[in-house]
Residue, then its C-alpha position, 0 to 999 in steps of 0.5 A: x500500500x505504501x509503495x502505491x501511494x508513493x508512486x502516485x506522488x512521482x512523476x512520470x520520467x521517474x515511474x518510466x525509470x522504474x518501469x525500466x527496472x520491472x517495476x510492476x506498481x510503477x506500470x500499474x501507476x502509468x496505466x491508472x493515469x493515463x488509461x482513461x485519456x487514451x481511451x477518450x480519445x479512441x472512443x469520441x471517434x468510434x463509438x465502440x466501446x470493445x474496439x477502443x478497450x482493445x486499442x489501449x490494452x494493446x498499447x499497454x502491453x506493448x509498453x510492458x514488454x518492449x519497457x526496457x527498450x523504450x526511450x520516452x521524453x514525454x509520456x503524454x507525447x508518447x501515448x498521443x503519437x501511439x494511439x492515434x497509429x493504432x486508430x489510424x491502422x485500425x481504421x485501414x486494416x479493418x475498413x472501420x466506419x465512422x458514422x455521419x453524426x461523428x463525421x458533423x462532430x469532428x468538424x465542429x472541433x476543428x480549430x481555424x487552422x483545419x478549416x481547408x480539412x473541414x471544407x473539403x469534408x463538407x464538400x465530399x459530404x455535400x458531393x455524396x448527398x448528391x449523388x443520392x437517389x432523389x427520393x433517397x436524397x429527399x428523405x435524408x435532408x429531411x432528417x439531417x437538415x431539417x431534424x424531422x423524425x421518420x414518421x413527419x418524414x412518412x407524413x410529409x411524403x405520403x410514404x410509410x416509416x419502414x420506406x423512410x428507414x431503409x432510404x436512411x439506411x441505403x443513404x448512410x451505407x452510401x456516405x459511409x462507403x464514399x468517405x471511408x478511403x477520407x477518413x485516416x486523414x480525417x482522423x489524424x487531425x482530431x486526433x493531433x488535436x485532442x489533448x492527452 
């Protein structure tokens, strides 16, 4: 219990000296402060609560066994540059999606400085909506722009709610598949923005 406390006390380069020397309560000090903030990061882009538990016990681990290798300045640093490569080979090893509501997300935490990154964003966003069939275009501005539920939506268009879910559902599946070859860059930029 000493030791425990003791090493809440200790800043990071000094746990990370220890971590070096096998020091198993130094790891567990490391992983109890900064687990949490790795995983905000992955999870505010994802949604998916098991792929981002995955991401930073992979990291972790990977920090246990390579420990006597590694040479870290700053820890907070470190973690930034590792998780955002883990989310970035995840996104394109495993063709990950990220879904339209995220996508309006991440573009409203761009600073002024992503503003091109933004733009293009909307455009591809605005080129995908586009190219929607009418029908299908019609019902998901409906609900995107002008917030409509999918009954007023069944309502305003005399069709039924089930044919309002599935052209949401052919809509989303075709913005998906449109922005997912833009998404690692998308990505990087949150993510070399979120503060760890």
């Amino acid at each position: 219990m000493y030791q425990a406390t003791q090493h809440q006390l200790w800043p990071d380069d000094k746990l990370l000296e220890l971590l070096k020397l096998d020091d198993r309560a130094a790891f567990e000090m490391l992983y109890t402060r900064y687990s949490a903030k790795v995983f905000h990061v992955a999870y505010n882009l994802f949604r998916d609560k098991y792929v981002c538990e995955d991401l930073v016990q992979e990291l972790f681990t990977d920090i246990w066994f390579k420990r006597h290798q590694l040479h870290i300045s700053s820890l907070s640093g470190y973690l930034k540059v590792a998780i955002k490569n883990r989310v970035l080979v995840y996104i394109r090893t495993q063709k990950a999606t990220i879904d339209i509501d995220t996508i309006d997300r991440m573009m409203e935490q761009y600073s002024t400085d992503s503003k091109v990154m933004q733009n293009d964003i909307a455009r591809l966003l605005d080129e995908g909506i586009a190219g929607l069939p009418e029908k299908c275009r019609q019902i998901f501005l409906l609900s995107r722009k002008e917030y409509l539920s999918n009954k007023e939506i069944a309502e305003k268009l005399n069709i039924s709610v089930k044919t309002v879910e599935n052209q949401m559902t052919i809509a989303l599946r075709y913005l998906r598949t449109g922005l997912t070859d833009y998404l690692p860059l998308a990505v990087l930029v949150v993510l070399l923005q979120d503060k760890i």
